[in-house]
N, C-alpha and C positions, 0 to 999 in steps of 0.2 A: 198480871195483865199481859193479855198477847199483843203483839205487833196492829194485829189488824184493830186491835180493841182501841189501843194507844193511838192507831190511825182515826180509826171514827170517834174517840173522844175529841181528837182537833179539830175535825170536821163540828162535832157540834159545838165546841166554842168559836170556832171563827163565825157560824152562821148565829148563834146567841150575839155575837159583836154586832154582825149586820142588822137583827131584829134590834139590839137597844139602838144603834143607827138612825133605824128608823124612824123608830117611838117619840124620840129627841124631833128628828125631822115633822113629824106628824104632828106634835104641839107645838112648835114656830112657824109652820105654815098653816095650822088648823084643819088638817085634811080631815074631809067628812068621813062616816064611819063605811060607806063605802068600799073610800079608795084604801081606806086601815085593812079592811079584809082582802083589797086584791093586794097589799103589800105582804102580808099573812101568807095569803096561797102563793105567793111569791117565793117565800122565804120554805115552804111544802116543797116547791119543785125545783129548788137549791140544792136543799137537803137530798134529793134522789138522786138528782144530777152528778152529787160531791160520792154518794156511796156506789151510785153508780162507776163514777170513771176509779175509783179503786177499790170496787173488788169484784171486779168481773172476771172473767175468766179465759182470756184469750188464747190456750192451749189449741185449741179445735180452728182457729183462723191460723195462726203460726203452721200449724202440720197443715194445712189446705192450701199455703204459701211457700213450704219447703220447697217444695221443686222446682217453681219457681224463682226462689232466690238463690237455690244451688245452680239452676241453668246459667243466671245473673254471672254468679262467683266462676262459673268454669268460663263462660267467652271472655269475661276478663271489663265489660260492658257495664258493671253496676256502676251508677252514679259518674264516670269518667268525663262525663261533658262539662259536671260542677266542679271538677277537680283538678283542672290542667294549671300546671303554675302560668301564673300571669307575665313572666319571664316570657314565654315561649313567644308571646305578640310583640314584642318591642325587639327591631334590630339593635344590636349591640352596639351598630357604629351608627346608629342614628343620630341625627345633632337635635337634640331639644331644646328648644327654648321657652321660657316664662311667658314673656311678651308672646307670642304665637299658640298659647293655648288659653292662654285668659284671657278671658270675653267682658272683664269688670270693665275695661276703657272704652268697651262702647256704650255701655250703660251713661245716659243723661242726666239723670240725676242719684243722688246717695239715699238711695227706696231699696232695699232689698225686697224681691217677690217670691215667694219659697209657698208652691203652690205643692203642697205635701203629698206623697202618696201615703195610704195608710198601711200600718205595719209594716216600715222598713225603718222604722226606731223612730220615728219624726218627732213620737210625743216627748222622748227623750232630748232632742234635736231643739224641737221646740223650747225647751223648757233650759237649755244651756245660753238659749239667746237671750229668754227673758233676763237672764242672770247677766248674762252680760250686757243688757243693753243699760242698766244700772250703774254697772263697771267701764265701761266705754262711752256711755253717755249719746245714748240714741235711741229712737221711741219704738216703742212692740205695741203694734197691732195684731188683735187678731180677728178673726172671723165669731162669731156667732157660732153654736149649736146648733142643728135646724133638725126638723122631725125629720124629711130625707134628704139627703145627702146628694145635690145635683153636679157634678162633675162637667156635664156639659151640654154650655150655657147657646139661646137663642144669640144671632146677632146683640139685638139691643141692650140684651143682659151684660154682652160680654163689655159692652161700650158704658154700661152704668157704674159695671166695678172697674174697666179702667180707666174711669174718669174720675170715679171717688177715692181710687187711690194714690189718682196724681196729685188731687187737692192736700195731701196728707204731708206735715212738715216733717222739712228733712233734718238730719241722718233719722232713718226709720226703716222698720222691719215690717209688713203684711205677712199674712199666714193664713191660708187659706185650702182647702182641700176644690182644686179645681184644676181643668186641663190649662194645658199651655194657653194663656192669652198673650196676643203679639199686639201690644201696646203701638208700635209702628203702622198697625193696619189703622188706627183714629185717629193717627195723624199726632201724637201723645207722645212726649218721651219714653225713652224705654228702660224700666229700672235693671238692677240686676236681677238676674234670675238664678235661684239654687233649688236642689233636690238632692235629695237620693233613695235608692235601690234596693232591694233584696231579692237574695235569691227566688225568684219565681213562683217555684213547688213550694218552697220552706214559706214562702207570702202568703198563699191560700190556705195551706196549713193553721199557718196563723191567724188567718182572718176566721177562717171556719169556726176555730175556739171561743176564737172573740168573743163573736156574737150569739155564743150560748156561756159565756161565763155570768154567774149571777150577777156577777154588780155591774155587769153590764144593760141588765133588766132596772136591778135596783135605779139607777140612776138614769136613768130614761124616763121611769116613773114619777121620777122627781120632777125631770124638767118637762114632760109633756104625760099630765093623770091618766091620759083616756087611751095611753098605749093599753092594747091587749093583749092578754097574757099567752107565752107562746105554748104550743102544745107538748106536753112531759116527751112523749115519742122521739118528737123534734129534738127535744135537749139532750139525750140520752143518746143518740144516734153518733157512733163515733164515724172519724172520717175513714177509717179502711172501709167499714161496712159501708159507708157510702158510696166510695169510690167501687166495690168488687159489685154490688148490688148493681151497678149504674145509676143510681138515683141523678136526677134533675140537675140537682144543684152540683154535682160532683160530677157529671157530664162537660168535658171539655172539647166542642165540636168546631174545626176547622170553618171558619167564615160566620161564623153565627154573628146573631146581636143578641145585647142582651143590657135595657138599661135601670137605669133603679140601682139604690142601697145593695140589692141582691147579688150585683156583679162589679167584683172586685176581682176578677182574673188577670187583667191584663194593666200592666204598668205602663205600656207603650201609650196608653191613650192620655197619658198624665201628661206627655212632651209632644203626641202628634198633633193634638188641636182639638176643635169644636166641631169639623168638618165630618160628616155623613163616612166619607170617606177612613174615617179613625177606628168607625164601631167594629168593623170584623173583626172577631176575636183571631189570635195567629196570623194575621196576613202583610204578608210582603208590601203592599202599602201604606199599613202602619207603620210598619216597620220604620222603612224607610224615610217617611215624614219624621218619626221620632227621632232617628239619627241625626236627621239634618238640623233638626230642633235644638238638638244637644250641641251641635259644632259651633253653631252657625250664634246663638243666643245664649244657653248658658253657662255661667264662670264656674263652677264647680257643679258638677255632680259625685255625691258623696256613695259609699256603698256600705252596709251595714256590717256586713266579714270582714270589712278592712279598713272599721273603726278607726285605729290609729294612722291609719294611711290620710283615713278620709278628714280625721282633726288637723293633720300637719299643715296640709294642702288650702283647708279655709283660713288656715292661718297665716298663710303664705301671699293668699292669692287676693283673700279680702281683709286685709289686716283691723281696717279703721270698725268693722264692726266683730270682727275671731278672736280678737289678740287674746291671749290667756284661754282661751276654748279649752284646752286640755288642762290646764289646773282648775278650771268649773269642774268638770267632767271628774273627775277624779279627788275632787275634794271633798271634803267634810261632809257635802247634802248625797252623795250616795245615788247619783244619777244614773251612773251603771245598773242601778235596781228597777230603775223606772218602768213602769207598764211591763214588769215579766209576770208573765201567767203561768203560776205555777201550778196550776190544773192541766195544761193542756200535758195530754199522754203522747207516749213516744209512736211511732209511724212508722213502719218497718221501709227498710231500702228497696224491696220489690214493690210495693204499693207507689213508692216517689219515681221507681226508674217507669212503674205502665201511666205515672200524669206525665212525665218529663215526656212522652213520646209526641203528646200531643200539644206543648209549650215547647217548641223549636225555634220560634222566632221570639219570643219571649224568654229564652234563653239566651239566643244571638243579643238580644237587643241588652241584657243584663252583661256578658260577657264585653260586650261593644264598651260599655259604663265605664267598666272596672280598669278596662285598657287603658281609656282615656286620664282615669283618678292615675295610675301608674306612672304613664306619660307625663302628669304633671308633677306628681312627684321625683321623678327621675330628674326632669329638667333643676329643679332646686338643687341639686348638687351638694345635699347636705351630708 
């Protein structure tokens, strides 16, 4: 048996996993015979998707992209923006202190608000709280599922959830996929607030796979029947071809809007706010609002490349609900493994340095993050 054979026999047993999955799922919930064929045709456009991303044949994109990335490799310019040590932002004789970079003591009451951005590890993040809020003895909420995914919210929306999440007894954890809500605009205590980051490019990446990985479908079906099924083309379509095609969704244009599930570009708008003024994608006023968001409100922003930076620091800074964060994390349940998509295929360094040209303040704003987790690390003096 060849390599590739041994490759698509795992391929048809993990998707035979998924159909007995579903069969099980289909007699406890009674799905009509229907929604059994569109889980069926489901399980059809897995199967192409899985043979699809391995065993295609990307010789003829690599030699269309050689000169490209030899251009890259000779100015000395590949990737350099994502790669600068974090050393070089912190003066050496600066004086850091704890007290002056954590923002937990102006938090009103013991609510953590951790308004998640997606794909910067959060499900993983998420799910170290749950663990600890068992072990340190404080309550996890979380949000709901929803068919779309609203980031950001009318006034009155934004004054429903933070009023229903002031009512929530404390010590407690909220989790929620939303922009920055400023609790002080409703006259409302203001809980603490965490997040974190990921690289940018490596974000979209990520999301891009996401949302064509099968059980990403499988399970959407579950929670809402009358999702319709996406088109094989669509699933098949890797992101270089996207990106060199210019296709729509791999279109990253200076000032645009763009809202809906569909646009998940931009992180800045997770900490700018609700305001009109957050939508443009890349721009200097998001930016800017997001910075100030971060200084000015919350205690830790965490970053996904400097994991272990990013555990020391919640553990430092918010003890009563982190303590032991890093023995979760690296204990027995294997949370390090969580949400990795091992479908999604690799993305040449020419393809990331022509999006990184047009994520320039979405890099600033990430690189800004990273300073700041640094800074507070440093202050700890450990």
């Amino acid at each position: 048996m060849t390599c590739s054979d041994k490759g698509y026999t795992t391929r048809i047993n993990i998707l035979s996993a998924c159909t007995r999955s579903v069969e099980v799922a289909k007699h406890k919930r009674m799905f009509t015979s229907k929604r059994t064929s569109e889980l069926l045709a489901l399980m059809a456009l897995s199967s192409t998707l899985f043979l699809f991303l391995h065993t295609r044949d990307l010789h003829t994109r690599l030699r269309s992209l050689q000169s490209v990335t030899n251009s890259a490799s000779t100015s000395g310019d590949s990737s350099s923006a994502m790669e600068i040590d974090i050393d070089n932002f912190i003066q050496r004789d600066e004086k850091l202190e704890v007290d002056a970079l954590n923002n937990t003591g102006r938090a009103k009451r013991e609510l953590i608000f951790f308004n998640r951005v997606p794909k910067v590890g959060s499900q993983t993040f998420m799910e170290i709280l749950r663990l600890l809020s068992l072990k340190n003895k404080f309550v996890f909420y979380q949000d709901h599922v929803q068919r779309v995914e609203t980031i950001r919210l009318a006034e009155s929306e934004q004054l429903r959830v933070a009023s229903m999440v002031t009512k929530y007894d404390t010590p407690s954890v909220f989790i929620k996929h939303i922009s920055f809500l400023n609790f002080t605009r409703f006259y409302l205590p203001e809980p603490i607030y965490i997040n974190l980051v990921r690289d940018p490019v490596e974000r979209v990446i990520s999301w891009y796979y996401y949302i064509r990985a099968p059980w990403y479908y499988v399970e959407r079906k579950h929670l809402f029947p009358d999702t319709p099924l996406p088109d094989p083309n669509w699933l098949k379509k890797d992101f270089e071809t996207c990106v060199l095609r210019g296709d729509r969704e791999c279109t990253y244009t200076q000032g645009e809007k763009r809202e809906g599930i569909s646009d998940h570009r931009r992180q800045t708008m997770f900490f700018c706010g609700h305001d009109e003024e957050c939508t443009p994608f890349n721009s200097e006023g998001a930016l800017e609002r997001a910075k100030r968001s971060v200084e000015k409100h919350y205690a830790v922003v965490g970053v996904l490349e400097d994991f272990n930076v990013t555990l020391t620091v919640f553990e430092h800074y918010i003890p009563k609900f982190f303590k032991g964060a890093s023995q979760v994390y690296y204990g027995d349940m294997g949370l390090h493994k969580v949400n990795h998509n091992a479908f999604k295929p690799q993305v040449s360094e020419a393809v990331k340095d022509m999006v990184r040209k047009n994520f320039t303040r979405e890099i600033e704003f990430y690189q800004f993050c990273r300073q700041r987790l640094y800074r507070q690390r440093l202050a700890l003096n450990l």
